[in-house]
C-alpha positions in Angstrom: 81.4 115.0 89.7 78.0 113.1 88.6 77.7 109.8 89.4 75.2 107.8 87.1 74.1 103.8 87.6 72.7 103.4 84.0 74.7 103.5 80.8 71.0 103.8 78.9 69.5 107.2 78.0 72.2 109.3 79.4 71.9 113.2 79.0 74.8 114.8 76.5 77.0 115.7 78.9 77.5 112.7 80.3 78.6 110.9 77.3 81.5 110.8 74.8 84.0 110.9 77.9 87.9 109.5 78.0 87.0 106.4 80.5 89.2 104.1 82.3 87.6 100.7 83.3 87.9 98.6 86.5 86.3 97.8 89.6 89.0 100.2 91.4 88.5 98.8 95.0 90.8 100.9 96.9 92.1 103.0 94.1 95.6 102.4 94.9 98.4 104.2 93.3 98.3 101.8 90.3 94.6 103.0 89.8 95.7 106.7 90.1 98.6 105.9 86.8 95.2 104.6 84.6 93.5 107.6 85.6 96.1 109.7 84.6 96.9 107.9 81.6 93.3 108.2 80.9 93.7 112.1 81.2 96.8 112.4 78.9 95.3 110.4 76.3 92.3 113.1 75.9 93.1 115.8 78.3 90.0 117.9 76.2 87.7 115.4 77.3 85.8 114.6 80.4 87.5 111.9 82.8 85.1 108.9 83.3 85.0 105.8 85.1 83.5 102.4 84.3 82.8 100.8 87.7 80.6 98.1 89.0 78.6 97.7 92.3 78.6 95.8 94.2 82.0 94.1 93.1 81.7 91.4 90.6 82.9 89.0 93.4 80.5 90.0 96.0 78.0 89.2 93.5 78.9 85.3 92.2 80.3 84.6 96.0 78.0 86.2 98.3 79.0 83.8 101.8 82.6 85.0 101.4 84.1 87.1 104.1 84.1 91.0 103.1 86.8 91.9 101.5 86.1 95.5 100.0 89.0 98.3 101.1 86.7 100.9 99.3 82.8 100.7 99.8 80.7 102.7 96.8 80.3 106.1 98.7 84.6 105.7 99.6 85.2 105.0 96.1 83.1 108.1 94.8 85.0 110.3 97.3 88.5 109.4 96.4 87.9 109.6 93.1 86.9 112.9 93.2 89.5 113.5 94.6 91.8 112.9 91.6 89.5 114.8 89.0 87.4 112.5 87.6 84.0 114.1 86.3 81.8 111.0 85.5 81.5 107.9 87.3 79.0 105.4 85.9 78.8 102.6 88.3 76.7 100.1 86.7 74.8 97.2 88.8 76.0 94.3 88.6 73.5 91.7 88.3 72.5 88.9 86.7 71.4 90.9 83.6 74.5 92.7 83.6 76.6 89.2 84.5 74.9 87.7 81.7 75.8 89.8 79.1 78.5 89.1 76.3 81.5 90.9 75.6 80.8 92.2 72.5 77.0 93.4 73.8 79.2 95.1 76.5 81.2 97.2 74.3 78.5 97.6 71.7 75.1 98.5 73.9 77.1 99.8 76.7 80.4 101.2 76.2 79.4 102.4 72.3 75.6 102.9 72.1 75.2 104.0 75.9 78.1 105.8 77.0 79.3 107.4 73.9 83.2 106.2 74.6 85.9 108.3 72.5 89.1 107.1 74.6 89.4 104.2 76.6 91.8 103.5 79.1 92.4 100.0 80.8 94.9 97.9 82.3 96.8 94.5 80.8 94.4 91.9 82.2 90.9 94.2 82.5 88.6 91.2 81.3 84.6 91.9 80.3 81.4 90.2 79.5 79.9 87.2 80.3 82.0 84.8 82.0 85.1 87.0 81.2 84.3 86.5 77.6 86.5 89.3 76.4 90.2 90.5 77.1 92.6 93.2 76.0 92.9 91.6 72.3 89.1 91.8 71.5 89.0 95.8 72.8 91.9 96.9 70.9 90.4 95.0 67.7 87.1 96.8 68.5 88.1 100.1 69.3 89.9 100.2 65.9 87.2 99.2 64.4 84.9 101.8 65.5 87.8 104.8 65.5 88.0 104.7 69.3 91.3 105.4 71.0 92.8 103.2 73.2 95.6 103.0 76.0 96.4 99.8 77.8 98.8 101.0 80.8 101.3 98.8 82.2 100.7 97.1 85.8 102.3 99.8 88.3 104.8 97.8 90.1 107.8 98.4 92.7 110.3 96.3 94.4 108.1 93.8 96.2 106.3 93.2 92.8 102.7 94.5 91.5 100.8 96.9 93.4 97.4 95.1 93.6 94.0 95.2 95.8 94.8 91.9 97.1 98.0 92.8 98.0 97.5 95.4 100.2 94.6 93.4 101.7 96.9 91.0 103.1 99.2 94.2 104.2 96.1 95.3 106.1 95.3 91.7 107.2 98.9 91.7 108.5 99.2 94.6 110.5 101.0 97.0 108.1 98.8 100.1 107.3 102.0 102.4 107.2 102.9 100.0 104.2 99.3 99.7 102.9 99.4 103.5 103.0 102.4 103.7 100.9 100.6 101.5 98.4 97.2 103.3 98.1 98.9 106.8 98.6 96.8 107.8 101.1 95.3 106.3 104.8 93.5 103.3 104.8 89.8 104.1 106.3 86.9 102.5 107.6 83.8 104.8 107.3 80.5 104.5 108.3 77.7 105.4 110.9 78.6 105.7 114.5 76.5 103.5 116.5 75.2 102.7 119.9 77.6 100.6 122.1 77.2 98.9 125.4 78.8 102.5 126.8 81.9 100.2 128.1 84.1 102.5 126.9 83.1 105.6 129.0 82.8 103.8 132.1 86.4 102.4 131.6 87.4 106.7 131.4 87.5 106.1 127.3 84.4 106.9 125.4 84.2 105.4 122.0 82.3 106.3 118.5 81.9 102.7 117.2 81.3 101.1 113.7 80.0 97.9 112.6 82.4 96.6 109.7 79.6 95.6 107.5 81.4 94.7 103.5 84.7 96.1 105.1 87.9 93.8 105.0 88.7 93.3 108.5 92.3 94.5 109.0 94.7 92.6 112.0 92.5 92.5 115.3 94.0 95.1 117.6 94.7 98.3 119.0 95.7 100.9 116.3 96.4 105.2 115.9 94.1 106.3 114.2 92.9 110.1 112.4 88.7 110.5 112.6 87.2 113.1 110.2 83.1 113.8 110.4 81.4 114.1 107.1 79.7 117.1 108.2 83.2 118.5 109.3 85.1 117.4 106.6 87.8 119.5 107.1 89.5 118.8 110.8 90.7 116.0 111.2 91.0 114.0 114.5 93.7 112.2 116.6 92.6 109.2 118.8 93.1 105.3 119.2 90.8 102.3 118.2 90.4 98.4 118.9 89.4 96.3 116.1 88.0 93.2 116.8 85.5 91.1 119.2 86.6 92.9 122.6 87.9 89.1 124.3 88.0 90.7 127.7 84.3 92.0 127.5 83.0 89.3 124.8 81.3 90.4 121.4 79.8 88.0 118.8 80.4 90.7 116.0 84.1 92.5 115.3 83.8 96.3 115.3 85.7 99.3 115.6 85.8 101.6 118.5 87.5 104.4 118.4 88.7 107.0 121.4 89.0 110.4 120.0 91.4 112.7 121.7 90.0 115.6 123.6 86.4 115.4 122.0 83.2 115.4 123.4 80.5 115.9 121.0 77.4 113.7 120.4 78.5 111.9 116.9 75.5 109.5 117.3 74.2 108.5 113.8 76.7 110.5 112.3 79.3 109.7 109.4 82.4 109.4 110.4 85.3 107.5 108.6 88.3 106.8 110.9 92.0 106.2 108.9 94.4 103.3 110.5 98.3 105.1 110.8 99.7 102.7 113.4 99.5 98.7 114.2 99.9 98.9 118.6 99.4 95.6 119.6 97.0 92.8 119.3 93.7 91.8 120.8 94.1 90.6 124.0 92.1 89.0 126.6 92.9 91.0 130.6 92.0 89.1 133.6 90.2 92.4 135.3 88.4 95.6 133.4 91.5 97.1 135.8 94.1 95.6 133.6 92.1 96.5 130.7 92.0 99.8 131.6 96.0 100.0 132.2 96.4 98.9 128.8 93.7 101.3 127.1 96.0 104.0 129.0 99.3 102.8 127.5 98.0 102.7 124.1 96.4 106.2 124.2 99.7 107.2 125.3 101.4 105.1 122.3 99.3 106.6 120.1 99.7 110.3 121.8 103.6 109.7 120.7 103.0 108.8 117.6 101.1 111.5 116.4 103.6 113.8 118.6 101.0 115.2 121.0 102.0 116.2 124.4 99.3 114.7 126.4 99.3 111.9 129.0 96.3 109.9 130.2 
């Protein structure tokens, strides 16, 4: 895969793709049916995205609280994953913000990119202030011979599968139901940082990440899978608290995670750590003692869950 932030001056190869638009945060499994709609439209073509970082939202409403489920490195990753070749992320800033619809498919989609097939869902809107819809691309892309496929919502009993729903699954404490929806995990990644070592002196030492642009899922105690970028390949069992610590005090949530039967220095390291299991909520102890019970009867939870024989 190449990743490229300008749509201007692009080498050969990286133009006249099959691309599907959208800001993909968390490339659910509604995402994955445009992809592949995308590759059955041109399968002799190269598979392209049309992404924007950061998110249009974080942009016009900075003083929100994150929201993202997939941060730009995440979203690269996964989409790799499912055999895309090209992702152009463009910024989005005010120049891009500012630009008009038709600019957008003329300077960018037409004169930068090269577009032969374009792949996009009902309501994918573009251009300044939203200035273009569905109508205006397929009476454009006719125009200038380019195919086009809108693909249907992806939807399921409960409705539409959508980023904002499974935010609010997360938000809920269902990532066995948000997993079901994104067709894989829900993870947090990021660098492991230092802590106040609370963890090891309770018997459980912890690799913990700030949140940063990460939705905050329910505060609590989950099961949880780690993998290391530089050992991509083994994956990790272990438990993890999410949230401001009540018993301890913290003015900033994070994650700490307890990884089973590991003891390597992970310091500064990548790490991105997969939520399988809601245990219990955050909860203030009266004594580090209590605490320490509890951190005990979730390892063991979470030991069950995963179906490892091990006791703490």
């Amino acid at each position: 895969m190449k990743v490229f932030r300008t749509w201007r001056d692009l080498p050969i190869s990286a133009r006249g793709a099959v691309v599907a638009l959208g800001n993909f945060d968390g490339i659910h499994l509604g995402h994955v049916s445009l992809l592949r709609a995308a590759h059955s439209a041109r399968p002799d073509l190269p598979l392209a995205v049309v992404t924007f970082e950061p998110h249009p939202r974080e942009y016009f409403r900075p003083d929100d609280p994150p929201f993202r489920l997939t941060l730009a490195n995440e979203k690269v990753g996964v989409l790799s994953d499912y055999g895309v070749n090209l992702v152009y992320e463009l910024p989005f800033n005010e120049a891009l913000s500012n630009l008009s619809a038709d600019h957008f498919l003329e300077n960018v989609l037409l004169e930068g990119l090269g577009v032969r097939h374009i792949c996009c869902g009902p309501d994918f809107a573009f251009g300044h202030r939203r200035g273009g819809d569905v109508d205006r691309l397929t009476k454009w892309s006719e125009a200038h011979g380019i195919g086009l496929t809108v693909v249907p919502a992806l939807s399921d009993a409960k409705g539409q599968i959508s980023s904002s729903r499974i935010r609010r699954l997360l938000q809920d404490g269902y990532p066995e139901e948000a997993r079901a929806e994104l067709g894989r995990p829900w993870s947090i990644s990021g660098t492991v940082c230092h802590g106040e070592k609370r963890g090891r002196l309770l018997g459980f030492p912890t690799a913990n990440l700030v949140l940063g642009q990460h939705l905050e899922p329910a505060r609590g105690v989950y099961a949880v899978t780690v993998r290391m970028e530089n050992q991509a390949e083994v994956e990790f069992q272990g438990v993890a608290n999410i949230g401001l610590r009540p018993t301890i005090g913290s003015a900033v949530s994070r994650l700490e995670a307890h990884i089973f039967d590991f003891n390597q220095d992970i310091y500064c390291e990548n790490i991105a750590v997969s939520l399988h299991k809601f245990i219990r909520l955050e909860h203030k102890f009266s004594s580090l003692d209590d605490l320490k019970l509890q951190i005990r009867a979730d390892a063991d939870f979470a030991c069950q869950f995963f179906s490892i024989s091990k006791k703490f």
